[in-house]
DOTI-205197 format. One record per atom (N, C-alpha, C): atom name; x, y, z. Coordinates in steps of 0.05 Angstrom, whole numbers, plus 32768, in hexadecimal, padded with zeros to 4 digits. Layout:
// residues N
atom_x_y_z
CA_X_Y_Z
...
This chain:
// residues 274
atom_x_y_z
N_8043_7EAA_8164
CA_8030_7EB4_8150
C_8021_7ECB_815B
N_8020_7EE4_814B
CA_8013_7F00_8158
C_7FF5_7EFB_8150
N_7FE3_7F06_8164
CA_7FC9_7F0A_815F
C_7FB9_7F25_8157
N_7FD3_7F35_8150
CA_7FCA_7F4B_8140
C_7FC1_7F52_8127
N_7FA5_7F5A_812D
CA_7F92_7F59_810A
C_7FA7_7F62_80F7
N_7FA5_7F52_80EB
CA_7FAB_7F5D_80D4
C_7F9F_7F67_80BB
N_7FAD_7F82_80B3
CA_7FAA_7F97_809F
C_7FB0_7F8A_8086
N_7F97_7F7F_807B
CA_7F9A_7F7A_8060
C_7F8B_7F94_8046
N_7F9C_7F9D_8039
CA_7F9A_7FAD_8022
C_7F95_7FA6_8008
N_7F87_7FA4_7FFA
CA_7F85_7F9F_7FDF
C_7F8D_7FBF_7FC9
N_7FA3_7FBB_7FB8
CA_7FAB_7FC8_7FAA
C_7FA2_7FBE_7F8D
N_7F82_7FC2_7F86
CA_7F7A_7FBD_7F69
C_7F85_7FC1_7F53
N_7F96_7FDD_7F4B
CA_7FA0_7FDC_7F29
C_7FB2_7FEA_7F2A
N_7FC5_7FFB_7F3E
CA_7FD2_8005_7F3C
C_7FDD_8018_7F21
N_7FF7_8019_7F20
CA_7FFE_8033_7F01
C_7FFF_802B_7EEB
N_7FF8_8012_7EE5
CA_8003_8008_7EC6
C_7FEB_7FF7_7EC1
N_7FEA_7FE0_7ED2
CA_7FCC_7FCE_7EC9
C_7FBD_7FDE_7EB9
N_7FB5_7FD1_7E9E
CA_7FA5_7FD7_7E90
C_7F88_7FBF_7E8C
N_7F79_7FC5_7E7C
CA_7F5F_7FAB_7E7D
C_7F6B_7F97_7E5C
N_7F89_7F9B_7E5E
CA_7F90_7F87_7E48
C_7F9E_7F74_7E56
N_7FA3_7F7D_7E70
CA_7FB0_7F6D_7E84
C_7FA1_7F59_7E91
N_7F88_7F67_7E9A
CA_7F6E_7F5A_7EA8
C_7F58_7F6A_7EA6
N_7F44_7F60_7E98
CA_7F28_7F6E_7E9A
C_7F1F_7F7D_7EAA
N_7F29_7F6B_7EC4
CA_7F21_7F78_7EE0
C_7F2B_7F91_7EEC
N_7F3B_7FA2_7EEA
CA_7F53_7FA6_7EEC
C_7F3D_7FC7_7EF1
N_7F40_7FD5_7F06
CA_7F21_7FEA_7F07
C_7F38_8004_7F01
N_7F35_800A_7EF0
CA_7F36_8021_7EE8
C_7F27_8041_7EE9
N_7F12_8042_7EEE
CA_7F03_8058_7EED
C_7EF3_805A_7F16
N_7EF0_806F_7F1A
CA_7EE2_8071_7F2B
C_7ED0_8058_7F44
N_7EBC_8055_7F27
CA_7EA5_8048_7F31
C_7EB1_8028_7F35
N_7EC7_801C_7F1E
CA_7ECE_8010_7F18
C_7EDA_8007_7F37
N_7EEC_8017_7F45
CA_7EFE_8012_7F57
C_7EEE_800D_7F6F
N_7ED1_8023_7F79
CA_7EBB_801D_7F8A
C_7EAD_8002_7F8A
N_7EAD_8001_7F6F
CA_7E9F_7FDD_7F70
C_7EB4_7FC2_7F78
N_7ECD_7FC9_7F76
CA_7ED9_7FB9_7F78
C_7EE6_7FBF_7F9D
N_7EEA_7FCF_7FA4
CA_7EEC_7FDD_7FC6
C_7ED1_7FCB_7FD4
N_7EB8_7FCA_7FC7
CA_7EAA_7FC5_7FD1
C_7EA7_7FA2_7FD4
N_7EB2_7F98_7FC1
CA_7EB1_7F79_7FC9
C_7ECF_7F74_7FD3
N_7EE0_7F82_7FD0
CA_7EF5_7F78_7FE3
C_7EFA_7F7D_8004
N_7EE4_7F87_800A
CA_7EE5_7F93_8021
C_7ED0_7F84_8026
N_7EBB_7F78_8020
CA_7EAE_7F5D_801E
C_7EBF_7F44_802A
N_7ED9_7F44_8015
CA_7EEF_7F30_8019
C_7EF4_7F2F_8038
N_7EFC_7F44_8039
CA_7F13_7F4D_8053
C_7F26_7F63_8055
N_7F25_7F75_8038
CA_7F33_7F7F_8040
C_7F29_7F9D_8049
N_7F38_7FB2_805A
CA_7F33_7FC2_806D
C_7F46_7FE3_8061
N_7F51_7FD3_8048
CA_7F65_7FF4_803B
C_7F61_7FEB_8028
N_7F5E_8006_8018
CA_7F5A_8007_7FFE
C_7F78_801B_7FEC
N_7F86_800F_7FE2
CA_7FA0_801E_7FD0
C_7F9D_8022_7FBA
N_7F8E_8035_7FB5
CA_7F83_803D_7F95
C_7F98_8056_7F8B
N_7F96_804E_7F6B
CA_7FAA_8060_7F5B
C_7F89_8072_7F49
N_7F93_8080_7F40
CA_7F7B_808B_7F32
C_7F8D_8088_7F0C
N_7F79_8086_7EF9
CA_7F85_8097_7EE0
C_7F7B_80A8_7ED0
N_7F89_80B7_7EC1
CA_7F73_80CD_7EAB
C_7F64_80BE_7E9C
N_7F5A_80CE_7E82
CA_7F54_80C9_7E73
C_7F59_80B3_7E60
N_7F6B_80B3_7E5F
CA_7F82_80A0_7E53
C_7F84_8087_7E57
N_7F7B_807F_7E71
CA_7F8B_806D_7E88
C_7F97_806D_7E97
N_7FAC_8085_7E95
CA_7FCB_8085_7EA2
C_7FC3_808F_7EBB
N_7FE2_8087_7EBB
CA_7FE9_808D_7EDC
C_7FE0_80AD_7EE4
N_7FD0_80AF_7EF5
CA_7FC2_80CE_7F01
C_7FCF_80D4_7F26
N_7FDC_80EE_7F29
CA_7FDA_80F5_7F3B
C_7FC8_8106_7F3F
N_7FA7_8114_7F30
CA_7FA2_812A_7F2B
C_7F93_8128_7F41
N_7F8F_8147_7F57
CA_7F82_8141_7F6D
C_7F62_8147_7F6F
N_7F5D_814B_7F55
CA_7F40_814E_7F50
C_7F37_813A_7F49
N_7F44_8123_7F42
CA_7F38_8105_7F34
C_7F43_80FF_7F47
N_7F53_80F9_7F5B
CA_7F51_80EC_7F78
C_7F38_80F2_7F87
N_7F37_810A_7F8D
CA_7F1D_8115_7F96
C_7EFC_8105_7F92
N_7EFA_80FF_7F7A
CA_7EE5_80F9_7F6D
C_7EE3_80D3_7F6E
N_7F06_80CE_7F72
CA_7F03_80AD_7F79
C_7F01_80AC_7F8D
N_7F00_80B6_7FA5
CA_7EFC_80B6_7FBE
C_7EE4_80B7_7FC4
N_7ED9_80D2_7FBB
CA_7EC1_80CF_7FC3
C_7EA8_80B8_7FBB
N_7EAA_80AF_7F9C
CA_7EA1_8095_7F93
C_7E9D_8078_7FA1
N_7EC1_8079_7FB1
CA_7EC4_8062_7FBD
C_7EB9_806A_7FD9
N_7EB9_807B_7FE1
CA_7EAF_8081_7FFB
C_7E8D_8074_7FFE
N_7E8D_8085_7FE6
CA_7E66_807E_7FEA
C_7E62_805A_7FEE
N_7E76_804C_7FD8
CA_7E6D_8030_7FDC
C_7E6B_8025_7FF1
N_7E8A_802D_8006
CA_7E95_8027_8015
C_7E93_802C_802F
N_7E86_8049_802C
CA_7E8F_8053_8043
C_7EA4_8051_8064
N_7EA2_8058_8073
CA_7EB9_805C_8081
C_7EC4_803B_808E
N_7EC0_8024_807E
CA_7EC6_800D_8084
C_7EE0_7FFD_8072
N_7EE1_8014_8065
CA_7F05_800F_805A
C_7F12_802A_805B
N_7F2C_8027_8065
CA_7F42_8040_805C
C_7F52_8047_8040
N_7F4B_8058_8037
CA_7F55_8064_8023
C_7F6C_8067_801F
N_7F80_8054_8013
CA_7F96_8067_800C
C_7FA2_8070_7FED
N_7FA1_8084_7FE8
CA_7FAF_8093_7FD3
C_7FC7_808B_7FCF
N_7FD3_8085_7FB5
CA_7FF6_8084_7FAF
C_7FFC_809B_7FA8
N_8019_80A2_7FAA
CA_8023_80B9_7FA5
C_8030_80B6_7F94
N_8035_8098_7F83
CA_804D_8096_7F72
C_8055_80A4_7F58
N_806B_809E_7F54
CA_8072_80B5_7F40
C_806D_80A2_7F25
N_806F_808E_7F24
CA_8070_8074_7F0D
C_8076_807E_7EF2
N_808C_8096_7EF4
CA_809E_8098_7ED8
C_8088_80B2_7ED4
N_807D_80BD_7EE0
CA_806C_80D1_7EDC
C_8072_80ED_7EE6
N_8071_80E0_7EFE
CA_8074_8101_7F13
C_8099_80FD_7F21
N_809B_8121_7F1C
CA_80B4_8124_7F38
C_80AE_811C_7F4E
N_80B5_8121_7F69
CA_80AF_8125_7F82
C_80A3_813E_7F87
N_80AC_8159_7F7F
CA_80A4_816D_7F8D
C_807F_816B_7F7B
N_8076_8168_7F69
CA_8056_8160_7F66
C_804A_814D_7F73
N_805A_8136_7F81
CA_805C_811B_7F8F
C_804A_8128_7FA1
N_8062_813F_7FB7
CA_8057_8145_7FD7
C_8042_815B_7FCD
N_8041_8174_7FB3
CA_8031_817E_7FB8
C_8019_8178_7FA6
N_800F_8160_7FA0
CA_7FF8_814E_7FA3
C_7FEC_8147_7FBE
N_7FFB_813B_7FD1
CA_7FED_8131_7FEA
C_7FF0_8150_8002
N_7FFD_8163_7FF6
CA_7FF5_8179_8006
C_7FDB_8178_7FFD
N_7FCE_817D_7FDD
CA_7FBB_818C_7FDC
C_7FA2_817E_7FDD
N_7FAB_8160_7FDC
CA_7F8E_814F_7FE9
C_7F8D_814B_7FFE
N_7FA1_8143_8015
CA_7F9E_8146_802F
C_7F97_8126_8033
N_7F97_8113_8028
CA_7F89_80FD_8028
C_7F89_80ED_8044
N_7F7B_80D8_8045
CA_7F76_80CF_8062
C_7F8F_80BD_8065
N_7F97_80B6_8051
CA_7FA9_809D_8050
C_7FB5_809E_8035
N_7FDA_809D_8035
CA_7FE4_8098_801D
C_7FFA_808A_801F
N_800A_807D_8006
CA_8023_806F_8008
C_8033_8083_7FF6
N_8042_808A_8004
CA_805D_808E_7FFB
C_8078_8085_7FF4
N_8081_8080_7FE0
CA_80A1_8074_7FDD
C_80B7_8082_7FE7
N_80BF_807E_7FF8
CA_80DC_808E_8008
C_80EC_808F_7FEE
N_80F2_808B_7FE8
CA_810C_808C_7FCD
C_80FC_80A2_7FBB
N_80E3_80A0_7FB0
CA_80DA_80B3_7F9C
C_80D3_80D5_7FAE
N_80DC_80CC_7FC8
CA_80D9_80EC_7FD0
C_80F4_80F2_7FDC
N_80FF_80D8_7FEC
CA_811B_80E7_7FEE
C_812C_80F4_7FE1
N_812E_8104_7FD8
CA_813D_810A_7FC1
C_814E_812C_7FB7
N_8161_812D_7FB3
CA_8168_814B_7FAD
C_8154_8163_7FAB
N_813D_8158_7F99
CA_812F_816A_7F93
C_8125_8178_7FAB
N_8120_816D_7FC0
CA_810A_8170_7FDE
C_8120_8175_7FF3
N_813B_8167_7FEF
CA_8145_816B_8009
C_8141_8164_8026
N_814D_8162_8033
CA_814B_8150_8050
C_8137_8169_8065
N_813F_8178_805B
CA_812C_8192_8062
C_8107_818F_805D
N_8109_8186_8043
CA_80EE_8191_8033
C_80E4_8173_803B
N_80F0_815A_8041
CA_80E6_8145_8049
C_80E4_8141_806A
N_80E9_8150_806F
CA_80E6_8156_8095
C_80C8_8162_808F
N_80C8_8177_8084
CA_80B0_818B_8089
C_8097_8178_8071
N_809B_816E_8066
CA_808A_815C_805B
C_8077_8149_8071
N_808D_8136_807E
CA_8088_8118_8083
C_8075_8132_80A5
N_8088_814C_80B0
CA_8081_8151_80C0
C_805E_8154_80C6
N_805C_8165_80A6
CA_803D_816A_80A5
C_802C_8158_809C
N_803E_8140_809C
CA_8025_8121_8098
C_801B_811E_80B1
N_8036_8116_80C6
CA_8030_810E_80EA
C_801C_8128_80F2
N_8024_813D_80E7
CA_8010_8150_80FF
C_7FF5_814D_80F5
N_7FE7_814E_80DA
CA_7FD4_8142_80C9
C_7FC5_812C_80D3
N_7FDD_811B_80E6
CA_7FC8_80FD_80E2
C_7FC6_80E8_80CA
N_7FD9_80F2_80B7
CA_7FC8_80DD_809E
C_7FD8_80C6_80A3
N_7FCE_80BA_8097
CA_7FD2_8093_8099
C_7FF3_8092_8083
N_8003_809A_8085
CA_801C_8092_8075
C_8022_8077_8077
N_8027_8070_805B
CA_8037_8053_805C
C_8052_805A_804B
N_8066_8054_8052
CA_8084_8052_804A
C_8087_8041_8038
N_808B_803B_801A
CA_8098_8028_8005
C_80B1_802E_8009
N_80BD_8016_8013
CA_80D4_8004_8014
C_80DE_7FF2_8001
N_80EF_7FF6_7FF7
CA_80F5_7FE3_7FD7
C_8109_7FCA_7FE7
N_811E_7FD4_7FEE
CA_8129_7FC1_8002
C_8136_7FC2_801C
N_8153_7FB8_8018
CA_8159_7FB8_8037
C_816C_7FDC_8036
N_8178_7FE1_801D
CA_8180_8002_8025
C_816B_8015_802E
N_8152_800E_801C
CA_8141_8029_8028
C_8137_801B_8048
N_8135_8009_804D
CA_812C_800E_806D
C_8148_801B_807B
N_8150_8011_807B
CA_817A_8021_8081
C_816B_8040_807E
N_8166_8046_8076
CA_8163_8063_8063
C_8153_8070_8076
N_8141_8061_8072
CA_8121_806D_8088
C_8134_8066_80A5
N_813D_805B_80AB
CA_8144_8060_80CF
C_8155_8075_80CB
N_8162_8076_80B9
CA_817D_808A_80BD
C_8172_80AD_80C4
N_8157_80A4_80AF
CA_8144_80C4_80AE
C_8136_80C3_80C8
N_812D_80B2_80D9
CA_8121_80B3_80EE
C_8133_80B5_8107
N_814C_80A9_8107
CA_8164_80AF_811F
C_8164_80CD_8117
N_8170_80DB_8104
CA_8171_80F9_80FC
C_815A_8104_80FD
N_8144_80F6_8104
CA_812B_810C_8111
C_8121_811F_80FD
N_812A_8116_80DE
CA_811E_8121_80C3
C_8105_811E_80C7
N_80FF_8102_80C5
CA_80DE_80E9_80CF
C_80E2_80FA_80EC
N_80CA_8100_80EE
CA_80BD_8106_8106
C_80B8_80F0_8116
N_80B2_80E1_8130
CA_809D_80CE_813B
C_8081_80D2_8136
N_8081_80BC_812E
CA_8057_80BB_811C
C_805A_809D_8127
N_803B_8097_8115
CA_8037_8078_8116
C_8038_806D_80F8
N_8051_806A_80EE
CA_8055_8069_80D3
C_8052_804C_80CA
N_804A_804D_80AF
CA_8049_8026_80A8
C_805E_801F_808F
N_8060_8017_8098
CA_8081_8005_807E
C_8073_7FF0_806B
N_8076_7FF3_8051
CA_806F_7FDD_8041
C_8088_7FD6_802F
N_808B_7FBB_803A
CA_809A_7FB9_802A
C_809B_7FAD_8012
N_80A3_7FAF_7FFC
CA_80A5_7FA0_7FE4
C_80B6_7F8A_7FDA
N_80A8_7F74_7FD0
CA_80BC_7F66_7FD4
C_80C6_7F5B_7FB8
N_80DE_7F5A_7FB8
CA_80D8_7F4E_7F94
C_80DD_7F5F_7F85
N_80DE_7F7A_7F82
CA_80D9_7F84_7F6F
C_80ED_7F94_7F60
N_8102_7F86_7F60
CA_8113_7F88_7F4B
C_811B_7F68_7F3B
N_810F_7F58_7F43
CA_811A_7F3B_7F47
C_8113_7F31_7F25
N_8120_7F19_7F1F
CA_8111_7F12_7F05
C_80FB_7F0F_7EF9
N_80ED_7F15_7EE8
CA_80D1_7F14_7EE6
C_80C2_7F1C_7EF9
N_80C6_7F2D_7F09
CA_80B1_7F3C_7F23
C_80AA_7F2C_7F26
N_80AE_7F0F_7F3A
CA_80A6_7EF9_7F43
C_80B4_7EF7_7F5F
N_80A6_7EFF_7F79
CA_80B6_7EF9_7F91
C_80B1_7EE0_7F9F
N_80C8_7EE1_7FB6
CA_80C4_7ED0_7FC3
C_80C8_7ED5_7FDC
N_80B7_7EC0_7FF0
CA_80B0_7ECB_8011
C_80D5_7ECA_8023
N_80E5_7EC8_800D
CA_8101_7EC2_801F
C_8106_7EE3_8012
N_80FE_7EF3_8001
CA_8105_7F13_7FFB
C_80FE_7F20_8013
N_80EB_7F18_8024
CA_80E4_7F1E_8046
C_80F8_7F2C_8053
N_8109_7F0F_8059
CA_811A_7F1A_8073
C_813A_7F25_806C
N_813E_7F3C_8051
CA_8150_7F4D_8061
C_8141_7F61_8060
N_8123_7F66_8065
CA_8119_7F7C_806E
C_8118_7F76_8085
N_810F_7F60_808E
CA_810D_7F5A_80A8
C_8122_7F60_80BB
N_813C_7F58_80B9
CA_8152_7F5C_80B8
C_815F_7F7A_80BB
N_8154_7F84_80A9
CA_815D_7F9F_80AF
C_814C_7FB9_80BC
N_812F_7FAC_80BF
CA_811F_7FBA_80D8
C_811C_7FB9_80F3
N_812D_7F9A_80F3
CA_8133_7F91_8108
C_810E_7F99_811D
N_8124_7FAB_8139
CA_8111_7FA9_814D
C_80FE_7FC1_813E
N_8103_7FD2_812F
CA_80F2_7FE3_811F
C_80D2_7FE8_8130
N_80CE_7FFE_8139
CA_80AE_800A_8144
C_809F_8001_8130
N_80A5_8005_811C
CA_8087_800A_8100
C_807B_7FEE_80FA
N_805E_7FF1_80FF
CA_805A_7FD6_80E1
C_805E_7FD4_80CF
N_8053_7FC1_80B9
CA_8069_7FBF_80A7
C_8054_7FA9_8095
N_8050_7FAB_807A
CA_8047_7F97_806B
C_8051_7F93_805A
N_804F_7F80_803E
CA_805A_7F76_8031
C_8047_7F75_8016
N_8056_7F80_7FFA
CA_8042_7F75_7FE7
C_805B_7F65_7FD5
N_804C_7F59_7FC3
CA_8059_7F41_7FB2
C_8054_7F47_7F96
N_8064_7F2C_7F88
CA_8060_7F36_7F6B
C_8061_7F1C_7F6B
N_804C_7F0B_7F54
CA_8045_7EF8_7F45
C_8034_7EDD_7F5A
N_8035_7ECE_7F56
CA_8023_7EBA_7F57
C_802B_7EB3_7F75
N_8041_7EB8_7F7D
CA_804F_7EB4_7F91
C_8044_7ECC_7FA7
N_8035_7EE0_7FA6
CA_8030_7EEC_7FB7
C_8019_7EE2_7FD3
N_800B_7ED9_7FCD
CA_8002_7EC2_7FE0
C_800D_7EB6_7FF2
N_8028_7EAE_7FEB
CA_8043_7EA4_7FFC
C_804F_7EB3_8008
N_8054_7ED0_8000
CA_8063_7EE4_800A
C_804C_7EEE_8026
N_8038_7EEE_8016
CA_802C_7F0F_802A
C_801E_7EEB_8042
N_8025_7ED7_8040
CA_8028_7EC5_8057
C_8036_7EC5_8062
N_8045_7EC6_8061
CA_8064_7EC4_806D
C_8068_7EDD_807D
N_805E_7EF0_8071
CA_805B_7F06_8080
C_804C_7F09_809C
N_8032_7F05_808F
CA_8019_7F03_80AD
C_8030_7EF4_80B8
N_803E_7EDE_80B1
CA_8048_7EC2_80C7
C_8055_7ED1_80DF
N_8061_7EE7_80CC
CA_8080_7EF3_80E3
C_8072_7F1B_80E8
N_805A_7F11_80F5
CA_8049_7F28_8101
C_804B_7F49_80EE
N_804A_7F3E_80D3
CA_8042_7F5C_80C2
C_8024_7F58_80B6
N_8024_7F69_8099
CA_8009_7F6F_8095
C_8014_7F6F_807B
N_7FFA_7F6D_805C
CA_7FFC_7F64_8048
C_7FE3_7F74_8037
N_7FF2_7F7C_801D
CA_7FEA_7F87_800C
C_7FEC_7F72_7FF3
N_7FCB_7F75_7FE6
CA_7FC2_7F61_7FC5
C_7FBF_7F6E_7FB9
N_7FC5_7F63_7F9F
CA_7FAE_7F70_7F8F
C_7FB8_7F6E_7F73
N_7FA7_7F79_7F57
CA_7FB3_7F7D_7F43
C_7FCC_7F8B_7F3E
N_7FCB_7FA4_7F4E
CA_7FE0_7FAD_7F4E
C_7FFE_7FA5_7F40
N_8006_7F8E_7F59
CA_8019_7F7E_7F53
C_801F_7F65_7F48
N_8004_7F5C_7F4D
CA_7FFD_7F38_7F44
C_7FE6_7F2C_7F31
N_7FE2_7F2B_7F2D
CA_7FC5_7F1D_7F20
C_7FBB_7EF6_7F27
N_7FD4_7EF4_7F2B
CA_7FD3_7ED0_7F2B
C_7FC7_7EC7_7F4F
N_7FB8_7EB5_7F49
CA_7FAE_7EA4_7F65
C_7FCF_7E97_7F71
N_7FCF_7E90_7F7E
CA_7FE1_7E77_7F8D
C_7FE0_7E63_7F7E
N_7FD5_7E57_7F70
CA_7FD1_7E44_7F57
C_7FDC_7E4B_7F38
N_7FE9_7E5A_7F34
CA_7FED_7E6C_7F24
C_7FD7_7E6A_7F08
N_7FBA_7E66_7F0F
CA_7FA4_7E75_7F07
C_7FA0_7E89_7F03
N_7FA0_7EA2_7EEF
CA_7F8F_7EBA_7EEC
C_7F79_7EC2_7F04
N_7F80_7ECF_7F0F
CA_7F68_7ED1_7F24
C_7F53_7EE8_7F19
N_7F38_7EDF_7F1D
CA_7F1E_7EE9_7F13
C_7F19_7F08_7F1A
N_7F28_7F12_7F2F
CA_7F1E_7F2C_7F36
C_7F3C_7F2A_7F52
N_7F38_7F4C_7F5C
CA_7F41_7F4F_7F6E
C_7F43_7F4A_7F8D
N_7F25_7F42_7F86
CA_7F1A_7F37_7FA2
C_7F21_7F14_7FA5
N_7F26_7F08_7F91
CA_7F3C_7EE7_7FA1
C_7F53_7EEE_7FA5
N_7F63_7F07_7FA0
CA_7F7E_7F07_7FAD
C_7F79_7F05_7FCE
N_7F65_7F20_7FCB
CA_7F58_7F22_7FEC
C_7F56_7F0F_7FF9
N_7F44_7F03_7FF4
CA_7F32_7EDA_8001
C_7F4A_7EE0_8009
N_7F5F_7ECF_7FF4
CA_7F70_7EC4_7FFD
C_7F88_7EC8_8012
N_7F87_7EEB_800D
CA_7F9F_7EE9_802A
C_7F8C_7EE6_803E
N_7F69_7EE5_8043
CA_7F5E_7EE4_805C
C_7F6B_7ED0_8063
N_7F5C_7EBC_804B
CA_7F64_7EA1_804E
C_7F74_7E99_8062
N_7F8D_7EA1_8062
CA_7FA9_7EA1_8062
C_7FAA_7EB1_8082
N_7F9D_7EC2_8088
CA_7F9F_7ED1_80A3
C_7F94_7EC3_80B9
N_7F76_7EB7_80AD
CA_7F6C_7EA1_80BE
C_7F77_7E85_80C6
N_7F8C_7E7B_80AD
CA_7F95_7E6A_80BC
C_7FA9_7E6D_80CB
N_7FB9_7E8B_80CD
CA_7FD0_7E8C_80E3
C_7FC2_7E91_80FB
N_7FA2_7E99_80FC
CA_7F9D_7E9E_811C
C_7F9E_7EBE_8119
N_7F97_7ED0_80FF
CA_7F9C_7EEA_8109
C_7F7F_7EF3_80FE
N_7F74_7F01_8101
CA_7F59_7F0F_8101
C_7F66_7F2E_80EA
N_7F57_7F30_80DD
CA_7F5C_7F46_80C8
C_7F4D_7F60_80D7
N_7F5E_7F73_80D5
CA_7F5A_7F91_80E4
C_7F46_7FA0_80D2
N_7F23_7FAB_80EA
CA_7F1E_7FB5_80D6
C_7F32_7FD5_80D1
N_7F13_7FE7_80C8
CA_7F23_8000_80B6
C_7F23_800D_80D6
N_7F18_800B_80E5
CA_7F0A_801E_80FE
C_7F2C_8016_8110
N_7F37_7FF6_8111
CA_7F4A_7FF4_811A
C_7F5F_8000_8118
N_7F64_8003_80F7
CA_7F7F_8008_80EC
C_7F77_8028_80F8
N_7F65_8037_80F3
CA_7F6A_8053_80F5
C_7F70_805A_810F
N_7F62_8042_8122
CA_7F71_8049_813F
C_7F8F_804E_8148
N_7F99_8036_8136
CA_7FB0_802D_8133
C_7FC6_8048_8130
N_7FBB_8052_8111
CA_7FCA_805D_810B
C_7FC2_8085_8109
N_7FB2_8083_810F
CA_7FA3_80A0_8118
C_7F9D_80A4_8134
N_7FA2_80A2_8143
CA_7FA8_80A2_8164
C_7F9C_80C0_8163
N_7F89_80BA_817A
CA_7F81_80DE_8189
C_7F82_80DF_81A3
């Protein structure tokens, strides 16, 4: 059993959650600060916020990133890490993808390897991308859907496309499966195919079952992402009241493997090295 803190993330509402889904579900600014602020109460130490317009919808705009940052910052200040999504969620190409996080520069973002690998960018334009993340410093996390894209990501890192950084792998689990309901055995052909793999590596879930997953995970020395995002249901498959009992609960869940949850000052050691 590893005794390395673990990096627990709460991903509150991601691209689609709406407040017909869950009340709770922070949509706006202030909305996302109040809720950063009691989950980081919880335990958790990252924050994976989506922003949206007017509308609701899914926002890459980097002036309303701008403005959620700074919001959550004030609640928060430098005791959670920020990370921005880059996702495209039926919205954006790639080439607005990378030149979004060119033009925010953000401290911390997740990227989907598949939504940037791609013709449009080229093995070229994704060298000089991922290059000017490592020299930057920013906190990248890798979305991994399954066991091809980790295949994918070594193949780009033996070919020296991926630069050496301190990169983080999340992997997803479940999420093509029936009813977006995973299970902690969707684990190991990532596991499997990262084998001795440098990178950390976490895990988010889909449905009631995520509790089980992102356990199973801490068990076999990774790190774990909650939240509305992907789940709404307790381990009991209860409605859970807010974003912050997903949290409790993977503490829950960290304390009893014996692992101590990483603060934000850790992870940036971790993964921002000077």
């Amino acid at each position: 059993m590893t005794s390395d803190p673990l990096i627990l993330t709460v991903a509150p509402n991601g691209a689609y959650k709406q407040h017909s889904d869950h009340p709770a579900v922070p949509l706006t600014p202030q909305a996302l600060a109040d809720t950063a602020r009691r989950c980081l109460d919880a335990g958790a130490a990252m924050l994976h916020l989506h922003i949206r317009d007017a509308d609701g919808r899914h926002s890459l705009d980097v002036a309303g990133y701008r403005e959620a940052l700074r919001v959550v910052r004030q609640a928060v200040g430098d005791a959670m890490v920020l990370q921005v999504t880059s996702e495209a969620a039926r919205v954006y190409q790639a080439p607005q993808q990378i030149a979004m996080v060119r033009a925010l520069q953000p401290e911390a973002v997740s990227i989907g390897l598949r939504e940037v690998d791609v013709p449009a960018v080229g093995e070229a334009g994704l060298a000089a991308f991922f290059g000017e993340l490592a020299a930057r410093g920013t906190m990248v996390q890798v979305i991994l859907y399954d066991a091809a894209d980790v295949s994918r990501w070594q193949a780009l890192r033996a070919a020296g496309t991926i630069p050496d950084a301190p990169w983080f792998l999340l992997f997803v689990l479940g999420r093509y499966s029936a009813g977006q309901t995973s299970d902690p055995r969707d684990l190991l052909p990532f596991l499997a195919a990262h084998g001795d793999g440098p990178e950390p590596w976490a895990v988010c879930a889909f449905g009631p079952t995520e509790q089980a997953c992102v356990t199973a995970a801490a068990a076999f020395g990774g790190h774990a992402r909650v939240g509305f995002e992907n789940n709404l249901r307790l381990r009991d498959g209860r409605l859970a009241p807010d974003n912050t009992a997903l949290v409790m609960q993977a503490a829950e869940a960290a304390a009893t493997l014996g692992r101590p949850l990483a603060t934000a000052a850790q992870i940036r050691a971790r993964f921002r090295p000077r």
